[in-house]
C-alpha positions as CSV (number, residue, x, y, z in Angstrom):
1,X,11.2,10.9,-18.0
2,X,11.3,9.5,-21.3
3,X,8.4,8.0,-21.6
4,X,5.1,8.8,-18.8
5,X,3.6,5.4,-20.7
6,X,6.6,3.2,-19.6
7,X,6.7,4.8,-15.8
8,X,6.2,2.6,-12.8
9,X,2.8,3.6,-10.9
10,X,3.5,4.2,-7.0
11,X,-0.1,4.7,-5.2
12,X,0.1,6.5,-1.9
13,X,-3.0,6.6,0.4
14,X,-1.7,9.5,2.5
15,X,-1.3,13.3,0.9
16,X,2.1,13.9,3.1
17,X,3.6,11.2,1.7
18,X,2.3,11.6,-1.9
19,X,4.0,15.1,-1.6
20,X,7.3,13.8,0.0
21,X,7.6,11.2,-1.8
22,X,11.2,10.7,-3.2
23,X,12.3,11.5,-7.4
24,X,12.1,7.8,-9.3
25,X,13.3,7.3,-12.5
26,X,10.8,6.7,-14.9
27,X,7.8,6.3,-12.6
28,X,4.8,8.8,-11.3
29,X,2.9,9.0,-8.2
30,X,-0.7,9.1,-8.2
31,X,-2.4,10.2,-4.7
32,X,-5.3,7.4,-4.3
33,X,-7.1,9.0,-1.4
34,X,-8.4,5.6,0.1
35,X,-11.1,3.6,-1.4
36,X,-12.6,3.8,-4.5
37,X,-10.5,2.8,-7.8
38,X,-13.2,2.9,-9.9
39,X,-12.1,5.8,-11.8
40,X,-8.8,4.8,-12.5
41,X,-10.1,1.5,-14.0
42,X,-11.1,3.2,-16.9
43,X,-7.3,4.4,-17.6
44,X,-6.3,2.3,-20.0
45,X,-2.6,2.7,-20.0
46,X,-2.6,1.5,-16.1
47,X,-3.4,-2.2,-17.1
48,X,0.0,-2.6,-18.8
49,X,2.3,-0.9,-15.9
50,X,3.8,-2.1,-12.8
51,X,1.8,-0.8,-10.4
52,X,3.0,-0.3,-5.9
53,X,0.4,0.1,-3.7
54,X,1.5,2.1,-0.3
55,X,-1.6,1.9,2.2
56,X,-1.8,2.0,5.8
57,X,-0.4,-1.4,8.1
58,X,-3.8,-2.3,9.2
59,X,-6.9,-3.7,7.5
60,X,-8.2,-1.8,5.8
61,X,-4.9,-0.6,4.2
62,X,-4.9,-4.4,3.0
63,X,-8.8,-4.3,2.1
64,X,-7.7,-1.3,0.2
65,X,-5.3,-3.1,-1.7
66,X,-7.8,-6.0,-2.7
67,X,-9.9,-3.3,-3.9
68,X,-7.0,-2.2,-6.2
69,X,-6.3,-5.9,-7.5
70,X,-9.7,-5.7,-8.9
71,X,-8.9,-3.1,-11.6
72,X,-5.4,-4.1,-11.5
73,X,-4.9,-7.6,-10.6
74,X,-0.6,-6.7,-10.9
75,X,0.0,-4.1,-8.1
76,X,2.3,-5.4,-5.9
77,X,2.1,-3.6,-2.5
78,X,4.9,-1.5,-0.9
79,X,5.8,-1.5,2.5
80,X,3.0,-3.8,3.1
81,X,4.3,-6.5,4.7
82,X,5.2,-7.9,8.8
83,X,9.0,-6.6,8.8
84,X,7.8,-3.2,8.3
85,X,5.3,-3.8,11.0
86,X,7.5,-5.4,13.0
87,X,10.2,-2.7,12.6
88,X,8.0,0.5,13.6
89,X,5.9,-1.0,16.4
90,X,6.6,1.8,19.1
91,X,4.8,4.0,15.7
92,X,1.7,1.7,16.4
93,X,-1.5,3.3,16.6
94,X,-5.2,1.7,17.4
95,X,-7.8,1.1,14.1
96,X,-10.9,2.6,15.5
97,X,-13.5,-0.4,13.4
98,X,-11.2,-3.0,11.9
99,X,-12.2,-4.8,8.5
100,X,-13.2,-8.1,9.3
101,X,-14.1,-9.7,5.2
102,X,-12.5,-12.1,3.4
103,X,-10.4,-10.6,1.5
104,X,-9.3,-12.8,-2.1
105,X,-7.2,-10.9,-3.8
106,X,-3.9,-10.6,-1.3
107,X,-1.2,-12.4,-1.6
108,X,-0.1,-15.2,0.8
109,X,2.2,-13.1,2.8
110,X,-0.3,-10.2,2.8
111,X,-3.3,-13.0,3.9
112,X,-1.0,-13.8,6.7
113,X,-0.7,-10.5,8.3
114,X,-4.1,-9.2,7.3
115,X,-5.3,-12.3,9.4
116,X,-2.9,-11.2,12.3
117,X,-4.5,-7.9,12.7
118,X,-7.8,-8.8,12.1
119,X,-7.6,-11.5,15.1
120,X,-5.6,-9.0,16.5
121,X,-2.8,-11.5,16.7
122,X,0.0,-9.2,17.6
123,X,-1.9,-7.0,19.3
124,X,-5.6,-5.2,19.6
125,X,-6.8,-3.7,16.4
126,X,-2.7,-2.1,15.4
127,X,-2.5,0.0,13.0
128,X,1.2,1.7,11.4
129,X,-0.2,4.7,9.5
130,X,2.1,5.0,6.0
131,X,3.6,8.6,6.9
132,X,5.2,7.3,10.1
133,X,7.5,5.1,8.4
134,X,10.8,6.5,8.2
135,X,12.0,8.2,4.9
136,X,15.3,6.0,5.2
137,X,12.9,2.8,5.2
138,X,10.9,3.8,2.1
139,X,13.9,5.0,-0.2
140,X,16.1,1.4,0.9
141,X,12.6,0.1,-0.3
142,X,12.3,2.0,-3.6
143,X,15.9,0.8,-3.8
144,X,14.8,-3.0,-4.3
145,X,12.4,-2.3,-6.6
């Protein structure tokens, strides 16, 4: 890498997939372990670079990512969104106690799903944990970005 200042930021909530995840040019993955950014707010050099956010499909993966936005109001999330969801359903799982809050940092498109699975919309409290997402998926992802 030339440059670890100019590198992309990919967050990953799970270890397994912090590990595994694939060689980018020019970027660095950080393992966030869940809630609790606070720490990285205080990094400086993280307000000026594009930051993905990889959480859990359910809600608190997307109260996770509000949480983010608040220290880093540019993350964009990754594999966030209802055609992943959509893609891995027989990988559903069940959210034991769903996030319920308004949450006013997501997108439109992330508001929409977030609403879905809280109101269990598409199904009662789903969940698509991150590491059950096929490799394939992620690097046709990393691809786009």
């Amino acid at each position: 890498m030339r440059d670890w200042l100019q590198a992309k930021i990919f967050i990953t909530e799970n270890e397994i997939n912090f590990q595994a995840f694939p060689e980018v040019p020019e970027a660095m993955v950080i393992f966030g372990a869940g809630y609790g950014f606070e720490n990285m707010a205080s990094v400086e050099w993280m307000r000026d670079r594009k930051i993905h956010y990889w959480g859990d499909i359910d809600t608190h993966g997307m109260a996770i990512l509000n949480q983010l936005r608040r220290f880093f109001p540019q993350a964009a999330s990754l594999l966030m969104e209802h055609e992943t969801l959509m893609e891995h359903q027989p990988l559903w799982g069940a959210e034991p106690s769903p996030e319920t809050g308004t949450l006013s940092r997501l997108t439109a498109e992330e508001r929409a799903l977030y609403d879905q699975l809280r109101r269990n919309e598409l199904g009662g409290q789903i969940r698509l944990e991150q590491e059950k997402i096929g490799f394939e998926w992620l690097v046709e992802a990393l691809g786009r970005i």
